[in-house]
C-alpha positions as CSV (number, residue, x, y, z in Angstrom):
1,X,0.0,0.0,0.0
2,X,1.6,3.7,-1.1
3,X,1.5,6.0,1.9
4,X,3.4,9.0,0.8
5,X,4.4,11.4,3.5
6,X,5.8,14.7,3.5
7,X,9.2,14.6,5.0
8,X,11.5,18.1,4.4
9,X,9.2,18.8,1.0
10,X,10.1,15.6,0.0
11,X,7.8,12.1,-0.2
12,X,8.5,9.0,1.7
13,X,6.7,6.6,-0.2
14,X,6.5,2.8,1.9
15,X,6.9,0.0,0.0
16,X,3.8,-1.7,-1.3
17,X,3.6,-5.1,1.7
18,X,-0.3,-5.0,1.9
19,X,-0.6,-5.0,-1.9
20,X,2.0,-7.6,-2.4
21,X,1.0,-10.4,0.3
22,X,-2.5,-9.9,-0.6
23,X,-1.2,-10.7,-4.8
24,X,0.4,-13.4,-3.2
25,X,-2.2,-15.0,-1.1
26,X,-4.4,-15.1,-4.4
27,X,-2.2,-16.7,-6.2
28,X,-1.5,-19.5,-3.7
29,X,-5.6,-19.8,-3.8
30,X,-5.4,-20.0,-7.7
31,X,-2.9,-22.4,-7.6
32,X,-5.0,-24.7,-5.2
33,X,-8.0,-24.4,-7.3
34,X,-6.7,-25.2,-10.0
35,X,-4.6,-28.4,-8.9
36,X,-8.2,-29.2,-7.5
37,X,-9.8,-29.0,-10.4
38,X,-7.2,-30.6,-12.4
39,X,-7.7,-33.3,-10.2
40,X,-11.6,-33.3,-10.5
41,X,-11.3,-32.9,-14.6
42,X,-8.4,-36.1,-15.1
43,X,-9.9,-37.9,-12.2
44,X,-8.9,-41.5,-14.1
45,X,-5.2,-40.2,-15.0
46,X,-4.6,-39.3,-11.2
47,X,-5.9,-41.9,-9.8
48,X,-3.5,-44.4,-12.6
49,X,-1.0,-41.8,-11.2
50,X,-1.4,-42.9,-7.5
51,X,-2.1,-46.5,-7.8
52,X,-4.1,-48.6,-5.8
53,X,-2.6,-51.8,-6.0
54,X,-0.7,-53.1,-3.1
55,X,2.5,-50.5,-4.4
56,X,0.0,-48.2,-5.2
57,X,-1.1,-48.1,-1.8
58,X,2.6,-47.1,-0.5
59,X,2.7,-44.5,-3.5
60,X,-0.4,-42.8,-2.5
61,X,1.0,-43.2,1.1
62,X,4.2,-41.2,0.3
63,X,2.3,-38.7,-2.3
64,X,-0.2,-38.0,0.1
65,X,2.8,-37.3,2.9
66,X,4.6,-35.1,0.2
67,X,1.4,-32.9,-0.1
68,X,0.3,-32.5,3.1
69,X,3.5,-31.2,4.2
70,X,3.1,-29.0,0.9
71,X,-0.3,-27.8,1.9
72,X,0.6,-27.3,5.6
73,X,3.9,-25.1,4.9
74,X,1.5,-23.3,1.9
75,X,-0.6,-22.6,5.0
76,X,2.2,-21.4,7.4
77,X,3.2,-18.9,4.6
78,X,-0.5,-17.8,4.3
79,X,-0.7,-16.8,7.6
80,X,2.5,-14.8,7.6
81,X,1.5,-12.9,4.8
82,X,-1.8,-11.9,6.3
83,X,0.3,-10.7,9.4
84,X,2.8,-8.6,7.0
85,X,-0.6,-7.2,6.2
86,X,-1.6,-6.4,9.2
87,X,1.6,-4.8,10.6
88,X,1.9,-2.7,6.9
89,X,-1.7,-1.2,8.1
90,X,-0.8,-0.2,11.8
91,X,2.1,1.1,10.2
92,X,0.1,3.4,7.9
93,X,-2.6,4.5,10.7
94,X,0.3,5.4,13.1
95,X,2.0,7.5,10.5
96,X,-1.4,9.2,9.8
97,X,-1.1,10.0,13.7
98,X,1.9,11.2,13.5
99,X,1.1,13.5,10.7
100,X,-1.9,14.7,13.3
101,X,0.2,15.3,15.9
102,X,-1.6,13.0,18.0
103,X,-0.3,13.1,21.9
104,X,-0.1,8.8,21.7
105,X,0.1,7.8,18.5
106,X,-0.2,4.2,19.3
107,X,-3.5,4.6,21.0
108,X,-5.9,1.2,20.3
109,X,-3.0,0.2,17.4
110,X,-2.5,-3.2,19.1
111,X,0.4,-3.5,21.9
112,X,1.6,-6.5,19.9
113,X,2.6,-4.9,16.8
114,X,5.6,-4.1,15.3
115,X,6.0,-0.4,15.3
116,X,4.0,0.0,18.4
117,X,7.3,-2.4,20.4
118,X,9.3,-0.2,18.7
119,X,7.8,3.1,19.6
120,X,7.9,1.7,23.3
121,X,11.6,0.7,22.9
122,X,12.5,4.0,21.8
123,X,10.9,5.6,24.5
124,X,11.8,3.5,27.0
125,X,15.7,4.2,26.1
126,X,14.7,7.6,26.2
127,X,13.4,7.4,30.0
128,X,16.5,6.0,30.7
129,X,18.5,8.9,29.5
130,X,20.7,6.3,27.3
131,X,21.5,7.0,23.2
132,X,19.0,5.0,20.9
133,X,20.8,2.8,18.6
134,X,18.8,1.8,16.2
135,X,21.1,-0.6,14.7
136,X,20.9,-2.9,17.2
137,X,16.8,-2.2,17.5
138,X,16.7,-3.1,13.9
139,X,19.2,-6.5,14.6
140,X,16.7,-7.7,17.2
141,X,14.0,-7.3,15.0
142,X,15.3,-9.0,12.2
143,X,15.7,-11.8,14.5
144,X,12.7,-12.1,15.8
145,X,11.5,-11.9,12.8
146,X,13.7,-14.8,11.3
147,X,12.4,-16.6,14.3
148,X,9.2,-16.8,12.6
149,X,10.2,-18.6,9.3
150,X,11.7,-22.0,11.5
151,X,8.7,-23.9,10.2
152,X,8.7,-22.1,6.4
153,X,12.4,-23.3,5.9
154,X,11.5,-26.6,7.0
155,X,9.3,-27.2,4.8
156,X,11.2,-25.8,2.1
157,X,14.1,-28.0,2.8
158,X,12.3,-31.0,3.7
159,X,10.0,-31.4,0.4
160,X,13.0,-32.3,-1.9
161,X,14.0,-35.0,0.6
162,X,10.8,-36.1,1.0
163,X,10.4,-37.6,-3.0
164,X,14.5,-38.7,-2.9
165,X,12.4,-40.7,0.9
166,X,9.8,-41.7,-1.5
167,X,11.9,-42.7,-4.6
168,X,14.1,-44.8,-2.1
169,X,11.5,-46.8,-0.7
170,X,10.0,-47.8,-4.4
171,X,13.2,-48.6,-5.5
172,X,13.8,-50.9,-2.4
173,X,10.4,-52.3,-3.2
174,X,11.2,-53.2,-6.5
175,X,14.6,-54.4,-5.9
176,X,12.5,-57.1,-3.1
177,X,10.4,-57.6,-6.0
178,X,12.9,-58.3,-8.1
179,X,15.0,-60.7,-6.0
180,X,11.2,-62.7,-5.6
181,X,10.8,-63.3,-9.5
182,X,14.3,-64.4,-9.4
183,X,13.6,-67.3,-6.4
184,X,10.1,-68.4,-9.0
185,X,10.2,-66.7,-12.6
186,X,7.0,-68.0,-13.2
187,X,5.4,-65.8,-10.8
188,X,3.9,-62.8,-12.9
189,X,3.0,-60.9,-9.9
190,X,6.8,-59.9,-8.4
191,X,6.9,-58.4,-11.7
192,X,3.9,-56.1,-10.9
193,X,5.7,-55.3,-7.9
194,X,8.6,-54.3,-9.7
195,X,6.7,-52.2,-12.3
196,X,4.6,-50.8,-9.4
197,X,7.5,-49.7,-7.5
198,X,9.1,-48.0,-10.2
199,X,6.2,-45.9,-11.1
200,X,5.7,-45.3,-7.6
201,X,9.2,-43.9,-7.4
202,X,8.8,-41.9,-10.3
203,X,5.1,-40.4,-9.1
204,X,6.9,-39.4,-6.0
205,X,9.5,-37.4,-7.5
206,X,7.3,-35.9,-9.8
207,X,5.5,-34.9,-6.8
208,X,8.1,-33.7,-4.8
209,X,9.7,-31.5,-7.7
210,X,6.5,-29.6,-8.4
211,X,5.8,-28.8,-4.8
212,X,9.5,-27.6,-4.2
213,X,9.1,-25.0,-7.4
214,X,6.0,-23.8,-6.0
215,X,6.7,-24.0,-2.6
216,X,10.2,-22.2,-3.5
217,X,8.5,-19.2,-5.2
218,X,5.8,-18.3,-2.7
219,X,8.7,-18.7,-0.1
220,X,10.7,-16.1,-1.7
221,X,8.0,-13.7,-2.2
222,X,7.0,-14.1,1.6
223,X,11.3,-13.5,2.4
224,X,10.9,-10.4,-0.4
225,X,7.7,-9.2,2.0
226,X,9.3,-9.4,5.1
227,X,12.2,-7.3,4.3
228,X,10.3,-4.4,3.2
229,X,8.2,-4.2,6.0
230,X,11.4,-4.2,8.0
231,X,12.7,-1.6,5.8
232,X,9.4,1.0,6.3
233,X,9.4,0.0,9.8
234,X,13.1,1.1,10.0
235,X,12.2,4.6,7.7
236,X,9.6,5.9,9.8
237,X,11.5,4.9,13.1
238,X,14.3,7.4,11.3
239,X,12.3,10.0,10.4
240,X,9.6,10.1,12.8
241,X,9.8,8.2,15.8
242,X,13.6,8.9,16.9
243,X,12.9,13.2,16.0
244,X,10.0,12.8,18.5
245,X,12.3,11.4,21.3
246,X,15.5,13.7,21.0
247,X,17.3,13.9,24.0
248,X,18.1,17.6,26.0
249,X,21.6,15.5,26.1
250,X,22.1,14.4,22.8
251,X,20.6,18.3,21.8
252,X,23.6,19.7,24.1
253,X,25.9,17.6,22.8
254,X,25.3,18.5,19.4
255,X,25.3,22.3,20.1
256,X,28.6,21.7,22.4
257,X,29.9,20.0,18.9
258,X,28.8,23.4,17.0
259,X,30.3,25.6,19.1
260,X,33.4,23.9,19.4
261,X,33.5,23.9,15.5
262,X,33.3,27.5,15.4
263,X,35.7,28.3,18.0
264,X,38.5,26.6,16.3
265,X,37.3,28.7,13.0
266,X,37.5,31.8,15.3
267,X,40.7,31.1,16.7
268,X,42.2,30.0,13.6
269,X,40.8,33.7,12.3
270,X,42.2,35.5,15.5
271,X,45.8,33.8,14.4
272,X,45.7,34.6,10.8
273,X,44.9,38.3,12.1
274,X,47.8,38.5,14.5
275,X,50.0,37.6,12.1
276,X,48.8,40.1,10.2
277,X,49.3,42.3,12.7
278,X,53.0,41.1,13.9
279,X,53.5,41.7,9.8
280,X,52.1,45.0,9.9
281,X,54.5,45.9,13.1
282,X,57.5,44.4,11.1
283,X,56.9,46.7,8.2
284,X,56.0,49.6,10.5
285,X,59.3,49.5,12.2
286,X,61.1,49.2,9.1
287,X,59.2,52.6,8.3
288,X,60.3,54.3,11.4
289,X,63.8,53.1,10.8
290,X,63.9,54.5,7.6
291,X,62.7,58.0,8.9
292,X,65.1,58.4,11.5
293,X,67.9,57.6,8.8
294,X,66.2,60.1,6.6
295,X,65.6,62.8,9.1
296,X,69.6,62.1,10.3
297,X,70.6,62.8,6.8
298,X,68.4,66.2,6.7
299,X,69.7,67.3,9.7
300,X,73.7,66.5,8.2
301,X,72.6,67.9,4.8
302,X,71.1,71.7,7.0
303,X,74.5,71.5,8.9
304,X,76.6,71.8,5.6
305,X,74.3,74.1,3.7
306,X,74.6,76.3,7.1
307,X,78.1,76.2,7.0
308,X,78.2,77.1,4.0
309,X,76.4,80.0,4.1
310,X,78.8,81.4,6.4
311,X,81.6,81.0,4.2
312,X,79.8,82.1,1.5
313,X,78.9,85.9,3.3
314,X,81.8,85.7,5.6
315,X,80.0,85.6,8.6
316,X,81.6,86.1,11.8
317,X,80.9,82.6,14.5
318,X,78.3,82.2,17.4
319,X,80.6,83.1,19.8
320,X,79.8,86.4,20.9
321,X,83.4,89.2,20.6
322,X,84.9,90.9,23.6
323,X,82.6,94.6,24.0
324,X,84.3,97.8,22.7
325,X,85.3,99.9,25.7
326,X,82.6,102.7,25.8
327,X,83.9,105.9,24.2
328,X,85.5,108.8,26.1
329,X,83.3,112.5,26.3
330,X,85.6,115.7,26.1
331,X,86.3,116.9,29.4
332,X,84.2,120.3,30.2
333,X,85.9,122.5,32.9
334,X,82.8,124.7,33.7
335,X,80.5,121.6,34.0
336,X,78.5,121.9,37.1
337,X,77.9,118.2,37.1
338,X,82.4,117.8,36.8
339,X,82.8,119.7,39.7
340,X,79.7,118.1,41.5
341,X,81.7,115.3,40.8
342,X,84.7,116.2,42.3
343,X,82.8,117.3,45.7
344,X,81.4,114.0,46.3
């Protein structure tokens, strides 16, 4: 049965187990009907087939063993198909809850089915504060599931040996058949026996053959079945039931792992930009050196055009010359202030 379902704009589409194990049923009940009918319509030519002479009777014996065990392994497989059925459709109503953001999506879904013991698995790991692993949840379940198919792959490898049983036994009967016309030729019946054991072998390996091709086929459709519904149970336990039950831890640990991340990108950017830096200091140094030098050779290159200037306009040094002595007044005899002078 599709069940598409929106998953990050995109469509999870489940793979088709109802559809297929119904198909599969039918054609188990076609097959019956029409190896009954077959029966019904050639009811002289099967009954020539299985024999009822006294070999006949141990060939319908061994035929009738090789069927039934066909029939009741056909039966088994029947029944599992049905329950792949049944588990594809809680799978598809507990989606649909999911989609409806029901609080319990397993409400009145059956405590025995598949997705509802794994929804409870999940959240039982997740009251127990412990990481989900869904490996190992999908191991057990393939187990348990293989579990299932003990008496299927009986059946499937007893039929084969079942018609080389069957051919053995004729053959031994028509070997003791044959040593008896050998003790009395005369006797016409041992050579009944022989011919009756023959057929017998060859009616039970004929019998055998078609029930291991048929019995082969529905076998690996029901092995086909049971891996996809493992495989949707395992897709919507990914993308719907372990989202639902994410951890506070596992949420931390995630964002602890992010921030990490960038740090080391921040740091690794702080580095790149010291470095920077340290080069940009290097080159500014090399530009301070190269103005001192500069502003040393400006300072020699004033000294000499200083000097000479001086020579040039004969300039007399910085160092100041000894001071003239002051010059000498005529001396005035009638000067009041001279001969004030002379009184003091």
């Amino acid at each position: 049965m599709l069940c598409p379902v929106s998953e990050n704009n995109g469509v999870l589409i489940l793979k088709p187990v109802k559809i297929r194990s119904y198909t599969t049923i039918m054609q188990i009940l076609i097959l019956l009907v029409l190896a009954i009918g077959l029966a019904v319509y050639k009811k002289e030519v099967v009954i020539q087939f299985f024999q009822t002479t006294q070999t006949g009777q141990m060939g319908l014996i061994l035929n009738g063993m090789i069927l039934i065990l066909f029939l009741f392994g056909l039966l088994r497989i029947i029944l599992l198909f049905m329950s792949f059925a049944r588990e594809q459709g809680v799978v598809n109503r507990f989606i649909g809850r999911i989609h409806d953001k029901v609080a319990n999506p397993t409400y009145q879904l059956g405590q025995r089915a598949l997705i509802v013991e794994r929804y409870k698995a999940v959240q039982h790991i997740n009251q127990q504060n412990a990481v989900v692993d869904q490996s190992a949840l999908a191991a057990t379940l393939a187990a348990t599931q293989t579990s299932r198919f003990t008496l299927v792959r009986f059946v499937h490898n007893t039929l084969i040996l079942m018609g080389v049983f069957g051919t053995i036994i004729s053959l031994s009967v028509a070997l003791v058949g044959a040593a008896d016309l050998l003790d009395s030729p005369d006797s016409l019946s041992q050579m009944g026996t022989i011919i009756g054991g023959m057929s017998t072998a060859l009616s039970t390996t004929i019998t055998a053959i078609l029930c291991y091709v048929f019995f082969t086929y529905f076998h690996l459709r029901l092995q086909d079945a049971r891996t996809q519904l493992l495989a949707n149970i395992e897709e919507v336990t990914a993308l719907h039931i372990l989202p639902a039950f994410h951890t506070m831890e596992e949420s931390l640990l995630q964002d602890v792992t992010a921030l990490t991340t960038e740090l080391r990108h921040s740091a690794e950017a702080v580095r790149k930009i010291q470095d920077r830096f340290l080069q940009a200091g290097d080159r500014l140094q090399l530009a301070v050196d190269d103005l001192q030098n500069s502003i040393g050779s400006g300072s020699e290159d004033i000294r000499i055009i200083r000097e000479s200037l001086r020579e040039g306009f004969r300039l007399a040094d910085d160092d100041p010359s000894p001071a003239s002595p002051p010059p000498e007044f005529p001396h005035q005899v009638n000067s009041p202030y001279t001969q004030n002078r002379r009184i003091r």
